[in-house]
Predicted model as a PDB file, atoms N, CA, C, CB and O in Angstrom, pLDDT in the B-factor column:
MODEL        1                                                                  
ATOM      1  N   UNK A   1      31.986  53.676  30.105  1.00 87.00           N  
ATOM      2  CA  UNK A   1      33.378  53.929  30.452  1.00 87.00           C  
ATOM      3  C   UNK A   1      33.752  53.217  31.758  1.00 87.00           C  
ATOM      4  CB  UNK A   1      33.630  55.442  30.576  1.00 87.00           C  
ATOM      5  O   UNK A   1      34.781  52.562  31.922  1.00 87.00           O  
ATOM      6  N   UNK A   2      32.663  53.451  32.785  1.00 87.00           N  
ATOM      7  CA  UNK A   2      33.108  52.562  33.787  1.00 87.00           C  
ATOM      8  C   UNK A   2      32.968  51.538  33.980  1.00 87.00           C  
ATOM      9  CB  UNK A   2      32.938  52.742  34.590  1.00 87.00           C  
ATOM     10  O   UNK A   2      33.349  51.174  35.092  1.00 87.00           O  
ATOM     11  N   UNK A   3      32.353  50.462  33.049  1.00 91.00           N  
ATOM     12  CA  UNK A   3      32.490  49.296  32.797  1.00 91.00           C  
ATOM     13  C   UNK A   3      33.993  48.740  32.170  1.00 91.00           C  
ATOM     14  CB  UNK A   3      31.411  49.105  32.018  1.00 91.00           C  
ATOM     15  O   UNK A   3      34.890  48.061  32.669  1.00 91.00           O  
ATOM     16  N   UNK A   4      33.858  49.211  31.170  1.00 92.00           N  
ATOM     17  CA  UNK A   4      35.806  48.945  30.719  1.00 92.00           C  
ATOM     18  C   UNK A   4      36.269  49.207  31.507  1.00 92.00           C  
ATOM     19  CB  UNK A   4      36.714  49.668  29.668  1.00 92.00           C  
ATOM     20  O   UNK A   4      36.669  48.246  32.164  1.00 92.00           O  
ATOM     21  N   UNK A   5      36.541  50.373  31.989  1.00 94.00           N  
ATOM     22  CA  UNK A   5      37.914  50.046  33.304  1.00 94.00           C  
ATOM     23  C   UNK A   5      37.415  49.025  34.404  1.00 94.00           C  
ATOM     24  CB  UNK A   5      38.389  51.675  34.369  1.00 94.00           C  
ATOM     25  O   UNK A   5      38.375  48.648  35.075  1.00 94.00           O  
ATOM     26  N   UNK A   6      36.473  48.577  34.717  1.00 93.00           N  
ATOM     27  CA  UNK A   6      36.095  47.882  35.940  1.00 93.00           C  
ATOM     28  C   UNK A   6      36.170  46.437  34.637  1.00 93.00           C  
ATOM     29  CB  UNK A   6      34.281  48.501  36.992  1.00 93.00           C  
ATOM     30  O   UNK A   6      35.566  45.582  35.284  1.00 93.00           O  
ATOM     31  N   UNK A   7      36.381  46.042  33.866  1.00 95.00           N  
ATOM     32  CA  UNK A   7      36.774  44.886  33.442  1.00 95.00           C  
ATOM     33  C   UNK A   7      38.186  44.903  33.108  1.00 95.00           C  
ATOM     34  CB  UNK A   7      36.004  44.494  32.426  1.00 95.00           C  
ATOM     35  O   UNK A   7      38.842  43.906  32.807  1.00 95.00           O  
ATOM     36  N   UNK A   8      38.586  46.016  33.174  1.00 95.00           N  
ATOM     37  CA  UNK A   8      40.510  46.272  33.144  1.00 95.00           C  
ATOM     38  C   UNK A   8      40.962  45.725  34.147  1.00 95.00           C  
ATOM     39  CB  UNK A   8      41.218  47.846  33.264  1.00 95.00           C  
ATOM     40  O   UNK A   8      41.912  44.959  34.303  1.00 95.00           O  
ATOM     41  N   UNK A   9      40.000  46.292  35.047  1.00 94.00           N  
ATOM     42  CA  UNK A   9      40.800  46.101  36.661  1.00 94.00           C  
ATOM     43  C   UNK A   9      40.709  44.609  37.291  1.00 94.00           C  
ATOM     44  CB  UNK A   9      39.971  47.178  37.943  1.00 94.00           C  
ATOM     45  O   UNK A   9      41.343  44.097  38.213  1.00 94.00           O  
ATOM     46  N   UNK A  10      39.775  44.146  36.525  1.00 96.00           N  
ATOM     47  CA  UNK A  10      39.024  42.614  37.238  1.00 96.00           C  
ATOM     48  C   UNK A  10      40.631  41.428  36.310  1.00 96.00           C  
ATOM     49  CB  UNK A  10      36.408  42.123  36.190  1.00 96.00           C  
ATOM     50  O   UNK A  10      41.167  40.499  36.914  1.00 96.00           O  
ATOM     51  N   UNK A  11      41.016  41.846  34.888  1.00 96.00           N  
ATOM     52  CA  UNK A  11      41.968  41.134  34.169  1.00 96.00           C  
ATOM     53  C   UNK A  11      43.038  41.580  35.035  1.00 96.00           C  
ATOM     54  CB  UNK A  11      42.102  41.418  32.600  1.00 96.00           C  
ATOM     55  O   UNK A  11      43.718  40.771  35.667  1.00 96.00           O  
ATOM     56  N   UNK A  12      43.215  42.813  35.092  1.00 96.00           N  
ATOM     57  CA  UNK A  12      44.598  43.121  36.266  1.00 96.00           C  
ATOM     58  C   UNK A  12      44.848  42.154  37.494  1.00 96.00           C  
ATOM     59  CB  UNK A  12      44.368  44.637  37.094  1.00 96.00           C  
ATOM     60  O   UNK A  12      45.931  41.679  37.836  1.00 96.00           O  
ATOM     61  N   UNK A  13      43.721  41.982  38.029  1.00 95.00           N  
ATOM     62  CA  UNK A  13      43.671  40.740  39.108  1.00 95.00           C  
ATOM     63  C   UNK A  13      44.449  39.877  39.025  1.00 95.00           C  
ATOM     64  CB  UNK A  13      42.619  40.015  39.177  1.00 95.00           C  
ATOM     65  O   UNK A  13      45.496  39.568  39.593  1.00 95.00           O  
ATOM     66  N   UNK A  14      43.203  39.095  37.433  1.00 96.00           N  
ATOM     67  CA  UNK A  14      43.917  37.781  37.429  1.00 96.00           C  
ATOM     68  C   UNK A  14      45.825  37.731  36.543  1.00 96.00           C  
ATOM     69  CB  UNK A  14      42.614  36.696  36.466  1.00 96.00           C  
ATOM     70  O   UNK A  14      46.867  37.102  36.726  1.00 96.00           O  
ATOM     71  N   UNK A  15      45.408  38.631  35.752  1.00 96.00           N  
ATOM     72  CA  UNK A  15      47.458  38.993  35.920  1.00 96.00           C  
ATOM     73  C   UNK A  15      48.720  38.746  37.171  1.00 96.00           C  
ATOM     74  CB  UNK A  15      47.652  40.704  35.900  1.00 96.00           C  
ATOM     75  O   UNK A  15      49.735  38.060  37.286  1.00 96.00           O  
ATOM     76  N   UNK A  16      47.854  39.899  38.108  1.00 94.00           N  
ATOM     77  CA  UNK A  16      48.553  39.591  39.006  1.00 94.00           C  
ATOM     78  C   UNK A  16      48.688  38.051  40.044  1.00 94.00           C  
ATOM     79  CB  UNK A  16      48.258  40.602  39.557  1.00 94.00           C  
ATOM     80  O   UNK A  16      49.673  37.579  40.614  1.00 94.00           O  
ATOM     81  N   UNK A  17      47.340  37.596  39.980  1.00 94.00           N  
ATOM     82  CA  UNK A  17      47.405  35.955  40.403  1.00 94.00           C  
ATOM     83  C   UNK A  17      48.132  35.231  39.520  1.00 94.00           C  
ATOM     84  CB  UNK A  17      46.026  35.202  40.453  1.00 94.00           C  
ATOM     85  O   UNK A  17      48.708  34.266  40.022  1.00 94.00           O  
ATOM     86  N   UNK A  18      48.280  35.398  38.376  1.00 94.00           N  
ATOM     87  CA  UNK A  18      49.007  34.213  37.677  1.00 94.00           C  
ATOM     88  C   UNK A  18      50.913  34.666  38.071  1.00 94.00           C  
ATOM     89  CB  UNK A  18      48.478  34.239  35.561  1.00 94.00           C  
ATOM     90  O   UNK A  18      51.765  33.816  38.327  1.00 94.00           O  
ATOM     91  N   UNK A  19      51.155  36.140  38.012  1.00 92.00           N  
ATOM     92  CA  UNK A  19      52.176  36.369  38.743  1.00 92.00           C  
ATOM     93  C   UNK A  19      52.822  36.325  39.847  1.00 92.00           C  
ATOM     94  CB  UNK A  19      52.240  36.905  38.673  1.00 92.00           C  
ATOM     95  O   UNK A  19      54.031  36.553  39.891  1.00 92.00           O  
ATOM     96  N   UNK A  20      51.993  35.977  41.059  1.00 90.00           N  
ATOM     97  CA  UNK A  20      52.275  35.715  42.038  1.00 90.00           C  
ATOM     98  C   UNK A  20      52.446  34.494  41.756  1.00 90.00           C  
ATOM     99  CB  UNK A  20      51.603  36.082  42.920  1.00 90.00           C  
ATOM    100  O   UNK A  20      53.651  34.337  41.560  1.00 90.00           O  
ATOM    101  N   UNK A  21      51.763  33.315  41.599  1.00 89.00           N  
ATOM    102  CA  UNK A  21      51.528  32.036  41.597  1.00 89.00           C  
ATOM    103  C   UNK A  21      53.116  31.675  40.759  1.00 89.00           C  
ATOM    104  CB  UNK A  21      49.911  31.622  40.815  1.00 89.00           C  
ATOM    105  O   UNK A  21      54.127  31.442  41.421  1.00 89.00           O  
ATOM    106  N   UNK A  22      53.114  31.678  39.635  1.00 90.00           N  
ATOM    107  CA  UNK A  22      54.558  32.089  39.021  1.00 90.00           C  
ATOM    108  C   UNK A  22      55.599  32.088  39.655  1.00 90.00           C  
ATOM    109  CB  UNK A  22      54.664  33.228  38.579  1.00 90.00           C  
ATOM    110  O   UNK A  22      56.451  31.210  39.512  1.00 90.00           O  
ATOM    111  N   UNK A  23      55.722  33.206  40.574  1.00 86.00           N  
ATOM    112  CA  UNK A  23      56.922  33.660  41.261  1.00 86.00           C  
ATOM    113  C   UNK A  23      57.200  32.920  42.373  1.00 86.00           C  
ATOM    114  CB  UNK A  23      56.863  34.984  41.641  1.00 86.00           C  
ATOM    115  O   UNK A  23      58.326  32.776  42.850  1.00 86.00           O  
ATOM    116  N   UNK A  24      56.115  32.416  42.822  1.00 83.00           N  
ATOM    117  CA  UNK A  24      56.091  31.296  44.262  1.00 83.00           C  
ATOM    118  C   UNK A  24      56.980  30.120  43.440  1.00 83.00           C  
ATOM    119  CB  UNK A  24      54.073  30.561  44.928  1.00 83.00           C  
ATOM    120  O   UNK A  24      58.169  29.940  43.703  1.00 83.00           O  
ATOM    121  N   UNK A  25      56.351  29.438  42.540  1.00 85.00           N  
ATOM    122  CA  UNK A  25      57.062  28.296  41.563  1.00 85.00           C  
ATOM    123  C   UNK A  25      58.257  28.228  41.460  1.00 85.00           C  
ATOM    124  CB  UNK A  25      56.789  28.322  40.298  1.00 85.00           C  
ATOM    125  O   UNK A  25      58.999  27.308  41.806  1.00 85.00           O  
ATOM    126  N   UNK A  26      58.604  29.608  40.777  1.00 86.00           N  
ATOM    127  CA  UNK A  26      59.649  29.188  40.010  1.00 86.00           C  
ATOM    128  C   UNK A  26      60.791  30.389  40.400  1.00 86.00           C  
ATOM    129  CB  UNK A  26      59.183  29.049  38.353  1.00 86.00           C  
ATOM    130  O   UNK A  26      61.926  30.338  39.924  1.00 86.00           O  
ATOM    131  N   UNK A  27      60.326  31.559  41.394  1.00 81.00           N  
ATOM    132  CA  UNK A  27      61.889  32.210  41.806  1.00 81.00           C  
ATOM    133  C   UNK A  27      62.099  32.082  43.176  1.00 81.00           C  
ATOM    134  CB  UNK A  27      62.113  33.848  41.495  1.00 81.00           C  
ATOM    135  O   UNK A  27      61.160  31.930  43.957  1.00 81.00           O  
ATOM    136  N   UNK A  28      63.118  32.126  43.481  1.00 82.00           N  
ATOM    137  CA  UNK A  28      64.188  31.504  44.173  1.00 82.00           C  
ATOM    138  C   UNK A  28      64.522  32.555  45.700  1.00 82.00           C  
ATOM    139  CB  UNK A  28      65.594  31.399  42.963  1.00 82.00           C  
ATOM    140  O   UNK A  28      65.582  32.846  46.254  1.00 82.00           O  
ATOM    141  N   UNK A  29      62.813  32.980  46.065  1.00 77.00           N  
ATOM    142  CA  UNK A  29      62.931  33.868  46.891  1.00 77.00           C  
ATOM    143  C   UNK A  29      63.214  33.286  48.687  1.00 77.00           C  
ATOM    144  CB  UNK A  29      61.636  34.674  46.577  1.00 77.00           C  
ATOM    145  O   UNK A  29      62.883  32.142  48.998  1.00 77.00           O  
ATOM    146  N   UNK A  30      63.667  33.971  49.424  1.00 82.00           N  
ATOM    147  CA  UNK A  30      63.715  33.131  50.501  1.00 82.00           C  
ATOM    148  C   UNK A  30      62.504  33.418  51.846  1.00 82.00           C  
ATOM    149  CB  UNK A  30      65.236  33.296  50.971  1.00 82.00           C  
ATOM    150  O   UNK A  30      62.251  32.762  52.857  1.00 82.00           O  
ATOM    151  N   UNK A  31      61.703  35.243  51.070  1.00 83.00           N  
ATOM    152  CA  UNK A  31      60.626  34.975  52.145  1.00 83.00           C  
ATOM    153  C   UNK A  31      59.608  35.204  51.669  1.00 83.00           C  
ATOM    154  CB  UNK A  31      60.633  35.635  53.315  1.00 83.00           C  
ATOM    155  O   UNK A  31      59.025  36.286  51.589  1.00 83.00           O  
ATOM    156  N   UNK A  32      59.214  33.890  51.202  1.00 83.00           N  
ATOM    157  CA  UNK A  32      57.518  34.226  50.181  1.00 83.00           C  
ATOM    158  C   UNK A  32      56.398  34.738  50.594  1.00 83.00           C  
ATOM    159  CB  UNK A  32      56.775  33.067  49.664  1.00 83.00           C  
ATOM    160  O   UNK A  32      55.463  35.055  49.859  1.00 83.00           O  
ATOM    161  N   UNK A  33      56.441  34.854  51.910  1.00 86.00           N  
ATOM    162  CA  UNK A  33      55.418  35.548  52.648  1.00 86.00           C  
ATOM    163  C   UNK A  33      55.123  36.684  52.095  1.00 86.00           C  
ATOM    164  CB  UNK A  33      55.708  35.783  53.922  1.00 86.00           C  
ATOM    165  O   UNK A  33      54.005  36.904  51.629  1.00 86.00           O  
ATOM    166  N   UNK A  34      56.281  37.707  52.080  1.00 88.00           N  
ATOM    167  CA  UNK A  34      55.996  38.975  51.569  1.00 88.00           C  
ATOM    168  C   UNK A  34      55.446  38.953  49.376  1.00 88.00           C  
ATOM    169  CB  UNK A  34      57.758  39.908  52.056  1.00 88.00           C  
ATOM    170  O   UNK A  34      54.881  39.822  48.713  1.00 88.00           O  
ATOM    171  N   UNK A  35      55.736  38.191  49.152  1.00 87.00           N  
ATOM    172  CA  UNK A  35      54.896  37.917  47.803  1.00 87.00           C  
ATOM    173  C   UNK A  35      53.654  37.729  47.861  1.00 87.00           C  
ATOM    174  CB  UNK A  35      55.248  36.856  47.111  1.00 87.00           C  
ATOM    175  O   UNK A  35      53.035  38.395  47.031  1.00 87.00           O  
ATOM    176  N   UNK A  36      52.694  36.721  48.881  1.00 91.00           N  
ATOM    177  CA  UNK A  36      51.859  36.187  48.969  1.00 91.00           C  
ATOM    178  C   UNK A  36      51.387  37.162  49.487  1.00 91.00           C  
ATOM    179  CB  UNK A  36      51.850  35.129  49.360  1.00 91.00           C  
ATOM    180  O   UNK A  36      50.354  37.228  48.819  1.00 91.00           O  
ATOM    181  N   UNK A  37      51.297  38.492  50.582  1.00 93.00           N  
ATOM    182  CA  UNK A  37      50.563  38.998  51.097  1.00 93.00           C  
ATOM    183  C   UNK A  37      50.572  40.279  50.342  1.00 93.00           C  
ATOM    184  CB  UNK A  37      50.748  38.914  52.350  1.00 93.00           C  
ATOM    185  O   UNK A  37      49.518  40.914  50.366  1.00 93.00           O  
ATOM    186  N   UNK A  38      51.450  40.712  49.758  1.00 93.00           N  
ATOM    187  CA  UNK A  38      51.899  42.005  48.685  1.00 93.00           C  
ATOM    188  C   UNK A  38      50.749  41.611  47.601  1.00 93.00           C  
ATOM    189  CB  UNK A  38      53.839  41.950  47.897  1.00 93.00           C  
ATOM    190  O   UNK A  38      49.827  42.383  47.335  1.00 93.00           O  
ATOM    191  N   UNK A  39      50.889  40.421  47.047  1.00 92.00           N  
ATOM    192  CA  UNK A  39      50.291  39.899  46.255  1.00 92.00           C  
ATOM    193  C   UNK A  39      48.559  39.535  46.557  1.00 92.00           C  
ATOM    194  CB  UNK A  39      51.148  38.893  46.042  1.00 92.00           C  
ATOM    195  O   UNK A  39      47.823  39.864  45.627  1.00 92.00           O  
ATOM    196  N   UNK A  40      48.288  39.279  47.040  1.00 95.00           N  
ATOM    197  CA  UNK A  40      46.774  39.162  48.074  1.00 95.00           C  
ATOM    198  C   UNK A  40      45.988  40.460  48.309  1.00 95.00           C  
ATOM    199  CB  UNK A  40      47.136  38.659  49.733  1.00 95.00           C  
ATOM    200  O   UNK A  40      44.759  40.436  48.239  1.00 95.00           O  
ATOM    201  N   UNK A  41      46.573  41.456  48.551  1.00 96.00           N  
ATOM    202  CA  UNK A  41      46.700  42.662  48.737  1.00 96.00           C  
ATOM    203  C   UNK A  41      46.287  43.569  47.272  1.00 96.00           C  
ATOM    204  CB  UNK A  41      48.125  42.793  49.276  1.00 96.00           C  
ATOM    205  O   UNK A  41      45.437  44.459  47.274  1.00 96.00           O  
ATOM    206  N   UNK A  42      46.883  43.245  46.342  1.00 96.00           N  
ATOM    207  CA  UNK A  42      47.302  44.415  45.180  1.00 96.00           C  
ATOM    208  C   UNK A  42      45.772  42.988  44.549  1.00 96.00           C  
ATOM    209  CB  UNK A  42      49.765  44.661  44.166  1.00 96.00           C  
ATOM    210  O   UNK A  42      44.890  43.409  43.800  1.00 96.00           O  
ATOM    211  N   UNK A  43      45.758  41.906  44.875  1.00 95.00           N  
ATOM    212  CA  UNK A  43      44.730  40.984  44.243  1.00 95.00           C  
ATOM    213  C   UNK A  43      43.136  41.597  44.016  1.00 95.00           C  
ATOM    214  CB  UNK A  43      44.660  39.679  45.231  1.00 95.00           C  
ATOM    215  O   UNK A  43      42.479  41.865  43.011  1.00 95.00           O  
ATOM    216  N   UNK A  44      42.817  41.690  45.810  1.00 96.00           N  
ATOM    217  CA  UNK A  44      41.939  42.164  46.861  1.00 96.00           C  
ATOM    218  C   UNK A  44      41.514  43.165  46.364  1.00 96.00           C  
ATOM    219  CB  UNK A  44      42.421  42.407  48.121  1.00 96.00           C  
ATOM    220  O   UNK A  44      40.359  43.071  45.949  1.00 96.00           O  
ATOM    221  N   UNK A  45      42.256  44.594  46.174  1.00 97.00           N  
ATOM    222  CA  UNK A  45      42.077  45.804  45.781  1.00 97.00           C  
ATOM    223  C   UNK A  45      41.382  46.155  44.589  1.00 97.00           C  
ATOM    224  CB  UNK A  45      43.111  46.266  45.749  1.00 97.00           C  
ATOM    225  O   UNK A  45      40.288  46.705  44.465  1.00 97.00           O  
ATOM    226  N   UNK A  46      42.528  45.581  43.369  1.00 96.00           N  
ATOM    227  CA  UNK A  46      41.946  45.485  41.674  1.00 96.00           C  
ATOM    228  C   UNK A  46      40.731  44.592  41.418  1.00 96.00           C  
ATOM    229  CB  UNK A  46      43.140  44.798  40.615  1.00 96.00           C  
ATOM    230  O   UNK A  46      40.111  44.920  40.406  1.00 96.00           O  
ATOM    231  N   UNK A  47      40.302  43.683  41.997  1.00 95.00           N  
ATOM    232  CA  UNK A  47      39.172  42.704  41.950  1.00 95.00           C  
ATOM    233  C   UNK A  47      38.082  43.654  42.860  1.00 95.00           C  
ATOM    234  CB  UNK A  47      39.613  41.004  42.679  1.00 95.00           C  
ATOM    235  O   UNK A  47      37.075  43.761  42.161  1.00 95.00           O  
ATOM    236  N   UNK A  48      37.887  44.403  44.179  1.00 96.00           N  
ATOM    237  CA  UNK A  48      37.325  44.939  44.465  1.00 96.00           C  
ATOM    238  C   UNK A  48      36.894  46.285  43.497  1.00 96.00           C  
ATOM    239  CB  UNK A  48      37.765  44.906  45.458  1.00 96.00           C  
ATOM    240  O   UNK A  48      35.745  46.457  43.089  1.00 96.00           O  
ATOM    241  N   UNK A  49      37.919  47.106  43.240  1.00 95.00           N  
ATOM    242  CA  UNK A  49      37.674  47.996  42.213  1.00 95.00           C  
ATOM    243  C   UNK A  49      37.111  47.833  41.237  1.00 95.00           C  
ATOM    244  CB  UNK A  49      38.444  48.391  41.841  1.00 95.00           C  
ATOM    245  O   UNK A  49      36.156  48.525  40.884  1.00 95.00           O  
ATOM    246  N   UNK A  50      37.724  46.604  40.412  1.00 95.00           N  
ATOM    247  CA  UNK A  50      36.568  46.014  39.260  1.00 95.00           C  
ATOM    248  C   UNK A  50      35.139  45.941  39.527  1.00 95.00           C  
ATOM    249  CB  UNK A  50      36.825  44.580  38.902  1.00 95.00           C  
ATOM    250  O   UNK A  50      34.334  46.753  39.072  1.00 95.00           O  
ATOM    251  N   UNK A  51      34.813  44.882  40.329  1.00 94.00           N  
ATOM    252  CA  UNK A  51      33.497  44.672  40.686  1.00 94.00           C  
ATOM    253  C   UNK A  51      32.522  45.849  41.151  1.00 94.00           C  
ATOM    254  CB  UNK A  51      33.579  43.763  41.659  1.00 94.00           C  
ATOM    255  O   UNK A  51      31.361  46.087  40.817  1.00 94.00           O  
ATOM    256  N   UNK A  52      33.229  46.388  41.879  1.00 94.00           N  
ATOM    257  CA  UNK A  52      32.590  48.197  42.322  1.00 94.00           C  
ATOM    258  C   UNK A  52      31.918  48.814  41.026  1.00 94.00           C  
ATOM    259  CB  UNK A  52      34.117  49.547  42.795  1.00 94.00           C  
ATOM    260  O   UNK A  52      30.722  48.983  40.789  1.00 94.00           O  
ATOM    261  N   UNK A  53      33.245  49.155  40.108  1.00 92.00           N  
ATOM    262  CA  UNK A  53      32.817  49.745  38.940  1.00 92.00           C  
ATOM    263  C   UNK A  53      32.385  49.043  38.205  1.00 92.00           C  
ATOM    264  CB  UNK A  53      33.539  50.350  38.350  1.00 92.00           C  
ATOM    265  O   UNK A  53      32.629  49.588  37.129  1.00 92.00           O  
ATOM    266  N   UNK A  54      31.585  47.635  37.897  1.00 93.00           N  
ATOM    267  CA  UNK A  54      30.747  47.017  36.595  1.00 93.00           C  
ATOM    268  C   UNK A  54      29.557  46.850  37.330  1.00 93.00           C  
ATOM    269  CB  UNK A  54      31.307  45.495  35.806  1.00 93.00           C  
ATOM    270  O   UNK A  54      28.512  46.983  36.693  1.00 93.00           O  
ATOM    271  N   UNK A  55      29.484  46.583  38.548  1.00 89.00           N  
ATOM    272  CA  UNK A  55      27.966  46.442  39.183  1.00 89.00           C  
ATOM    273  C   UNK A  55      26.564  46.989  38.525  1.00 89.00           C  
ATOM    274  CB  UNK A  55      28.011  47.167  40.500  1.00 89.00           C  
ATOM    275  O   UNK A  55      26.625  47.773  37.578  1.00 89.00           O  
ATOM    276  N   UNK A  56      25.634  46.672  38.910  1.00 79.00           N  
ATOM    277  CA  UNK A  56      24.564  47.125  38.165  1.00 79.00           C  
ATOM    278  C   UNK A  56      24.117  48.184  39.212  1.00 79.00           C  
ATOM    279  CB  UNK A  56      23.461  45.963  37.718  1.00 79.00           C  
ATOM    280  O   UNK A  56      24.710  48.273  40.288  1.00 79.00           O  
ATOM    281  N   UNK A  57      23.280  48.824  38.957  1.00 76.00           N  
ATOM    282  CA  UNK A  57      22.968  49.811  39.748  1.00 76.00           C  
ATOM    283  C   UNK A  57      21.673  49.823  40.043  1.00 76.00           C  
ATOM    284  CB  UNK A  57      23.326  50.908  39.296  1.00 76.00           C  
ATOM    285  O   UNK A  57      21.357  50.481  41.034  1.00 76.00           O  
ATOM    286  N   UNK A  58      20.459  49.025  39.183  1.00 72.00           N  
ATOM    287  CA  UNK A  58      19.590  49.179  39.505  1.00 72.00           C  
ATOM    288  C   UNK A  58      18.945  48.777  40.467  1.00 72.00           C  
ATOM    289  CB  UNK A  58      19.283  49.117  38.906  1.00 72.00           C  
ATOM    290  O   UNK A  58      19.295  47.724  40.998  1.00 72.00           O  
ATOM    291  N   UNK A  59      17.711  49.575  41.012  1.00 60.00           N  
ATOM    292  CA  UNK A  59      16.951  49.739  42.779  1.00 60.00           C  
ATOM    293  C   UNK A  59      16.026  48.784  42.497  1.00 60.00           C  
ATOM    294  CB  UNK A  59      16.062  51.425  43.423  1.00 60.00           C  
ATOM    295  O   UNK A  59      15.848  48.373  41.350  1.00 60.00           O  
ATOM    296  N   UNK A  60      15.283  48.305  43.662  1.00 55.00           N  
ATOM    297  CA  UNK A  60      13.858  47.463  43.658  1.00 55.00           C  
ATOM    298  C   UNK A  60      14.003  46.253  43.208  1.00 55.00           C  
ATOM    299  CB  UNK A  60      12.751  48.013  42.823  1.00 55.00           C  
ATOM    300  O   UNK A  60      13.016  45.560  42.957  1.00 55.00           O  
ATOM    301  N   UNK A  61      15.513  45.725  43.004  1.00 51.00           N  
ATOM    302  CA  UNK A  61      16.007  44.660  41.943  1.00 51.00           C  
ATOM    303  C   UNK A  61      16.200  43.529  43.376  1.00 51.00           C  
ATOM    304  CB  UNK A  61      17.773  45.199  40.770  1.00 51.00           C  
ATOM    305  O   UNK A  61      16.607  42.379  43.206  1.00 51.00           O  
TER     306      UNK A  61                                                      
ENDMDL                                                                          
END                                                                             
């Protein structure tokens, strides 16, 4: 179980990178900063969470 969601969360990532990246392109914002770091942010988190939850666990390794 905590493998699927920790590969949910790792695709959520790259969702959100292709959405940010997207929105930098092609809308018509005037302070992209707050995309890029909102975005970096919500990136950071779901990619950390993923990786947390699929890790292996085993010791002596």
């Amino acid at each position: 179980m905590k493998k699927e969601l920790g590969k949910w969360l790792m695709d959520i990532a790259k969702y959100i990178t292709t959405a940010v990246m997207l929105s930098s392109i092609f809308g018509e914002v005037h302070e992209k900063w707050i995309i890029y770091i909102g975005g970096a942010i919500a990136i950071i988190t779901t990619l950390w969470a993923g990786l947390w939850l699929v890790r292996d666990k085993k010791e002596g390794v």
